[in-house]
C-alpha atoms as a printed R data frame, in Angstrom:
    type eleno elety resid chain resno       x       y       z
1   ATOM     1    CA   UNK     A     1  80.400 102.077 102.540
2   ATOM     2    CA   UNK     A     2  81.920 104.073 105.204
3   ATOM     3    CA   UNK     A     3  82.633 107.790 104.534
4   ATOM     4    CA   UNK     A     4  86.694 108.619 104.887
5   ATOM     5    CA   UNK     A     5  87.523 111.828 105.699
6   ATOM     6    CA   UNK     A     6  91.017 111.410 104.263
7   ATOM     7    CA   UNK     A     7  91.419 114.803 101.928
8   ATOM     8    CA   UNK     A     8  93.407 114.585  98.727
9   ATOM     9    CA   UNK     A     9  94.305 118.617  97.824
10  ATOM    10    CA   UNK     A    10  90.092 119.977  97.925
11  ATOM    11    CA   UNK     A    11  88.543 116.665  97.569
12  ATOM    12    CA   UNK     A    12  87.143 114.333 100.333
13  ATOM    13    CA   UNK     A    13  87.639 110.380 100.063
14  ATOM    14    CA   UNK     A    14  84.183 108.832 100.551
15  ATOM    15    CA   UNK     A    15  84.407 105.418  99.860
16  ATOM    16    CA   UNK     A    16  86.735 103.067  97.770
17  ATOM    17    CA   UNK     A    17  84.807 101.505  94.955
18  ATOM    18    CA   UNK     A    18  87.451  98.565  93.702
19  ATOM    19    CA   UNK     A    19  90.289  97.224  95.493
20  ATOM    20    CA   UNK     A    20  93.310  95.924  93.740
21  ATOM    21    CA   UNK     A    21  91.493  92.247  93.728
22  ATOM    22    CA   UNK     A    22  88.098  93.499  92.329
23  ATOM    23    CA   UNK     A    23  90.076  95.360  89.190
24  ATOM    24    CA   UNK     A    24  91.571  92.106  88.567
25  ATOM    25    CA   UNK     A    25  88.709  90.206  88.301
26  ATOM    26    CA   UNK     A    26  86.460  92.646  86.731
27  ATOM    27    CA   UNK     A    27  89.474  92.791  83.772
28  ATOM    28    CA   UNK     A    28  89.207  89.333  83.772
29  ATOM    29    CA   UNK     A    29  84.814  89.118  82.867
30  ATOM    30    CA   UNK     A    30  85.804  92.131  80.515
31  ATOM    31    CA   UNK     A    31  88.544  90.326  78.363
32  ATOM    32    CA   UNK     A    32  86.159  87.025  78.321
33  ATOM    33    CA   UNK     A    33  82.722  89.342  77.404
34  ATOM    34    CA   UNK     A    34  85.487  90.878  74.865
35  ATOM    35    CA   UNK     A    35  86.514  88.024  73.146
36  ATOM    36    CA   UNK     A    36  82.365  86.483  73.751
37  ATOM    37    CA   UNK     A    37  81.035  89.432  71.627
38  ATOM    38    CA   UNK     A    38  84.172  89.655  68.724
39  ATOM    39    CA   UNK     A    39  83.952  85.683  67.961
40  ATOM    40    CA   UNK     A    40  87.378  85.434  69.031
41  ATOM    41    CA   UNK     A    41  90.610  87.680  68.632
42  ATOM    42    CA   UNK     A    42  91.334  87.766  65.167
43  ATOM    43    CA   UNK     A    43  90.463  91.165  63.793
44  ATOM    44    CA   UNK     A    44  90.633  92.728  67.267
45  ATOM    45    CA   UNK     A    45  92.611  95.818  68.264
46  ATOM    46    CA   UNK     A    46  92.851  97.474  71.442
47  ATOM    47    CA   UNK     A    47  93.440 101.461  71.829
48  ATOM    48    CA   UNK     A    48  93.862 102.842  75.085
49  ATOM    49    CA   UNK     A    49  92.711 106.543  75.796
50  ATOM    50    CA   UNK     A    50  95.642 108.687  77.445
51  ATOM    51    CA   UNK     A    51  96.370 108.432  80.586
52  ATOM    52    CA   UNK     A    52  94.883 105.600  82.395
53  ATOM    53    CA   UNK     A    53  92.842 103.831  79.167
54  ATOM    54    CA   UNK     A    54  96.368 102.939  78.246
55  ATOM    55    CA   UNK     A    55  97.466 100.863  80.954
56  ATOM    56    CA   UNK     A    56  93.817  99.370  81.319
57  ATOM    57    CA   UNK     A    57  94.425  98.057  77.448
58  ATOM    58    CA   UNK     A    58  97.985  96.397  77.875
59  ATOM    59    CA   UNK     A    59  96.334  94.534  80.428
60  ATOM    60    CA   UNK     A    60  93.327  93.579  78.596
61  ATOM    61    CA   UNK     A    61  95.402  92.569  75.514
62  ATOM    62    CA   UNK     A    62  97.654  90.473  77.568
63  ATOM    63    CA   UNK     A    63  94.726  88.633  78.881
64  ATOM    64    CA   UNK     A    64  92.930  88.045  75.809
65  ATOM    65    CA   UNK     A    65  96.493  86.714  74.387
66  ATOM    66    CA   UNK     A    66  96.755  84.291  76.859
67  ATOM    67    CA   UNK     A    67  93.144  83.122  76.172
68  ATOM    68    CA   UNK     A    68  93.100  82.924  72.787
69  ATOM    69    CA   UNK     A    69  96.371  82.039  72.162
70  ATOM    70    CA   UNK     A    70  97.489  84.654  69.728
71  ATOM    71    CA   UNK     A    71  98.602  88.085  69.659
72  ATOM    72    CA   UNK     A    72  96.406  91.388  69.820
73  ATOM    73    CA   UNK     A    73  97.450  94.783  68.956
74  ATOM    74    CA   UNK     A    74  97.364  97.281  71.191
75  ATOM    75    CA   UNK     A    75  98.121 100.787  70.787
76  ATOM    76    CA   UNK     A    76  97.633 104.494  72.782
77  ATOM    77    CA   UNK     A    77  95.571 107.282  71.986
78  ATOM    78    CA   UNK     A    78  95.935 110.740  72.784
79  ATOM    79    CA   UNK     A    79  92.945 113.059  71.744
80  ATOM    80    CA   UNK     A    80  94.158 116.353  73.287
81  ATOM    81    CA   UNK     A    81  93.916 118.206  69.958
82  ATOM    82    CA   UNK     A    82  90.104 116.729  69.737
83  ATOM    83    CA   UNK     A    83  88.623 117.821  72.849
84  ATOM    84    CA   UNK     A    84  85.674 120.279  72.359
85  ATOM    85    CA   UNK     A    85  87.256 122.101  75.341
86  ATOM    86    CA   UNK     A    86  90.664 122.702  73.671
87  ATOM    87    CA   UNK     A    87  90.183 126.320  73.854
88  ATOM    88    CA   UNK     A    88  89.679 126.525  77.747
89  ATOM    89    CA   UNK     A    89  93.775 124.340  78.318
90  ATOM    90    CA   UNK     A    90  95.858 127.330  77.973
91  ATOM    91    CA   UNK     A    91  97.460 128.763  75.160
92  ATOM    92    CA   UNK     A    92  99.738 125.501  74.396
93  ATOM    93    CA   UNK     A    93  97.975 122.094  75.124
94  ATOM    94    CA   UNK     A    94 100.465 118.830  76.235
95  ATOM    95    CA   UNK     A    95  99.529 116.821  73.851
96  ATOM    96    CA   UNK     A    96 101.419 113.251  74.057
97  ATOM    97    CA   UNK     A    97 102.106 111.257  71.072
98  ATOM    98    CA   UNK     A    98  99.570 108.989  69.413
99  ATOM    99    CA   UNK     A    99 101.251 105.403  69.160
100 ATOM   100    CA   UNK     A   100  98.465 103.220  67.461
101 ATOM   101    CA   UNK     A   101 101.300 101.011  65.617
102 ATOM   102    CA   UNK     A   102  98.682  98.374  63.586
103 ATOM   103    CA   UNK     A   103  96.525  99.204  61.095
104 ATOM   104    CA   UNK     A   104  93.070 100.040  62.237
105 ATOM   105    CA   UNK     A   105  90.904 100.137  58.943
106 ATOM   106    CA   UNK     A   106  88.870  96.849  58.941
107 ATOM   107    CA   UNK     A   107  89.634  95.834  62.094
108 ATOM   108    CA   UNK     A   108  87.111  95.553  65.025
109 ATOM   109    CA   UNK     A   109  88.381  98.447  67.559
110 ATOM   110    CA   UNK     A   110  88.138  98.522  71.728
111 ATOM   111    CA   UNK     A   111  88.710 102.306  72.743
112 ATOM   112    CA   UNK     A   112  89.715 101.414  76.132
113 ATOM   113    CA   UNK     A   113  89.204 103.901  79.081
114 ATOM   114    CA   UNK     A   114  88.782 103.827  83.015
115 ATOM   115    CA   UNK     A   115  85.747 106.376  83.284
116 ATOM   116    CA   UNK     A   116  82.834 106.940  81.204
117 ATOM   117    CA   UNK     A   117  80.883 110.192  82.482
118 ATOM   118    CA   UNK     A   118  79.663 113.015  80.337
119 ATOM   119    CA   UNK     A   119  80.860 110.721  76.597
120 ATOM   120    CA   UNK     A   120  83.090 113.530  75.837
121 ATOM   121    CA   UNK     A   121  86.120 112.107  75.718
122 ATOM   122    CA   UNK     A   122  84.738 109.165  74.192
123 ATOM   123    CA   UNK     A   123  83.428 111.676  71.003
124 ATOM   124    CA   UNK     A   124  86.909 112.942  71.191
125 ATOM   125    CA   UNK     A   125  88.742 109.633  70.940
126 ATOM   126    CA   UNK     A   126  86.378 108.189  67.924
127 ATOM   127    CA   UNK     A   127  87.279 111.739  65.727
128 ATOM   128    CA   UNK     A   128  91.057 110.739  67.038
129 ATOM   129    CA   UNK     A   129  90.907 107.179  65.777
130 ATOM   130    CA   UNK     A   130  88.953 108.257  62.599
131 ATOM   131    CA   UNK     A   131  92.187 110.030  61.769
132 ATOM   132    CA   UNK     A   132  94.197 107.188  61.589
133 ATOM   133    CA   UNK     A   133  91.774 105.134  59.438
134 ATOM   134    CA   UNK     A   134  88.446 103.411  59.045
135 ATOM   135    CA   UNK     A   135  87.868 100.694  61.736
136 ATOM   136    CA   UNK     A   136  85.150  97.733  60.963
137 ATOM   137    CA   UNK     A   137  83.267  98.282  64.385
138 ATOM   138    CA   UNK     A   138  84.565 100.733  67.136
139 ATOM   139    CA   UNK     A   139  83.180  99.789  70.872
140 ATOM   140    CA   UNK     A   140  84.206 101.170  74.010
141 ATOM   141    CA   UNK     A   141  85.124  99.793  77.276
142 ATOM   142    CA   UNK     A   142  85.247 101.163  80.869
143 ATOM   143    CA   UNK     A   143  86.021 100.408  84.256
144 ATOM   144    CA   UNK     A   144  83.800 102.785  85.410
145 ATOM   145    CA   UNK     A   145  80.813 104.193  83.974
146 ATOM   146    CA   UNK     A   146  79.140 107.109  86.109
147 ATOM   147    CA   UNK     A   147  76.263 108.075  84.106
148 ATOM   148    CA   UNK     A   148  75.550 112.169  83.855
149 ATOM   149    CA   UNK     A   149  75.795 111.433  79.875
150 ATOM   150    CA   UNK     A   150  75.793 115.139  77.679
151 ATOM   151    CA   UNK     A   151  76.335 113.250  74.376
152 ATOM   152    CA   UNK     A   152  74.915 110.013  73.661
153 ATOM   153    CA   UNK     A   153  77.669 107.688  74.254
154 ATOM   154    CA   UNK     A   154  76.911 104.071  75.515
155 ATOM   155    CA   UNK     A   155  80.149 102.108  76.624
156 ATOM   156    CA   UNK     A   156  79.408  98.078  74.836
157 ATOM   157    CA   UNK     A   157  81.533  97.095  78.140
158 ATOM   158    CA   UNK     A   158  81.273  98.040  81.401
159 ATOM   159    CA   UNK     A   159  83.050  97.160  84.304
160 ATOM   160    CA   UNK     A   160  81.104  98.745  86.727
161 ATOM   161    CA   UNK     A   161  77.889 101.455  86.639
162 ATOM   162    CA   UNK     A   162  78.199 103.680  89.563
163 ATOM   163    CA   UNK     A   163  75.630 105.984  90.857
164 ATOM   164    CA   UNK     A   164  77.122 109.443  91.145
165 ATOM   165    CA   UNK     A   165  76.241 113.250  91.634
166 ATOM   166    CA   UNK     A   166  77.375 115.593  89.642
167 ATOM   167    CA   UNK     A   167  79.523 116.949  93.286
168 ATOM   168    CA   UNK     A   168  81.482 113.470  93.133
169 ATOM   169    CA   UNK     A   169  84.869 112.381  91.247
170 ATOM   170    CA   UNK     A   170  85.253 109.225  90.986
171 ATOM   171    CA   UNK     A   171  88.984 108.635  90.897
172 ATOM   172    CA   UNK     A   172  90.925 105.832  88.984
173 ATOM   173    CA   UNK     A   173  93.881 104.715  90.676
174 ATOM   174    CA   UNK     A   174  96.389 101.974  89.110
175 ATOM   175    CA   UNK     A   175  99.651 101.016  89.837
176 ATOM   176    CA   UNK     A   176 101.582 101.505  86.092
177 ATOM   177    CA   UNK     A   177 100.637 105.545  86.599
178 ATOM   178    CA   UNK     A   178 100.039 106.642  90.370
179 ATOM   179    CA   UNK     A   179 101.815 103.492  92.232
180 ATOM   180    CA   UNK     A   180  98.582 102.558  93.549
181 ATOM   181    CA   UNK     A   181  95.717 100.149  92.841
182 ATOM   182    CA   UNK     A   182  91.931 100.891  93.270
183 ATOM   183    CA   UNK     A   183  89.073 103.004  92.676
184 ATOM   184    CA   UNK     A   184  88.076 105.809  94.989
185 ATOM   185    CA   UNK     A   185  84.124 108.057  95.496
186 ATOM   186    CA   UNK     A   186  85.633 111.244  95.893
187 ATOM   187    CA   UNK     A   187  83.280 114.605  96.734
188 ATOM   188    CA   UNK     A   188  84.254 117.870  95.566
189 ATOM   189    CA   UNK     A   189  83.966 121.012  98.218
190 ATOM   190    CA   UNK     A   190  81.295 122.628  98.725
């Protein structure tokens, strides 16, 4: 891949990772290794982690509907209030509304996000959905998983592992939030 040296604010573009196309298809192998691994639909529930986990589950739920014929739930989670780092977001934290909207106690759960780097977030969004009940099986699934784990974290499925330093971002683009589809290598200054 060819270095860009297209600058977004103090960042520098150095290659794009997905196109429009390759999300497609890698949703597509996700929703089939998602319904593969869960014997079907039934019991299945989708959560999407604020911001971009969200729109990566309403299209993974409409997928598996049309393949299985049959509904799944799919709901948003925001886990603002159980970040480790709360302290260090100002004085008053955005926090968006949590908008599950099915029952999640006995059902299997996707948390649904579009990076997986240091598991953070992921830690953050399991205490989240453990507030709202007690889920048969929780798995995660990414678009992108980076490595650089601090927590151990492993994402069941995985669109794509990508080698990264720690002075790379790599940046999730898609059309229902920034009005653009892909997935971009970005390097921080030096």
């Amino acid at each position: 891949m060819t270095a860009r040296l297209q600058r977004q604010g103090n960042q520098r573009e150095k290659a794009q990772l997905m196109s429009a196309s390759e999300i497609e298809r890698t949703l597509v192998r996700l929703a089939h290794e998602i319904v593969e691994k869960n014997d079907g639909a039934a019991d299945l529930g989708l959560v999407g982690i604020r911001r971009r986990g969200v729109p990566l589950a309403q299209r993974l739920g409409q997928m598996i509907q049309r393949m299985e014929k049959s509904p799944v739930p799919v709901g948003t989670l925001d886990i603002t209030l159980y970040r480790d780092d709360l302290s260090t977001l100002g004085p008053k934290p955005q926090v968006q509304k949590t908008e599950i909207g099915f029952p999640i106690t006995g059902k299997n759960i996707i948390l649904v996000d579009d990076v997986l780097f240091t598991g953070r977030t992921s830690r953050a969004a399991m205490d989240a959905l453990f507030s709202q009940g007690r889920p048969r099986q929780v798995q995660i699934c990414v678009l992108i998983d980076r490595g650089h784990r601090e927590l151990p974290v492993e994402a069941t499925f995985v669109g794509r592992k990508v080698e990264t330093t720690t002075q790379e971002i790599v940046e999730v683009r898609l059309r229902e939030v920034d009005d653009a589809e892909k997935v971009l290598l970005m390097e921080k200054p030096s």
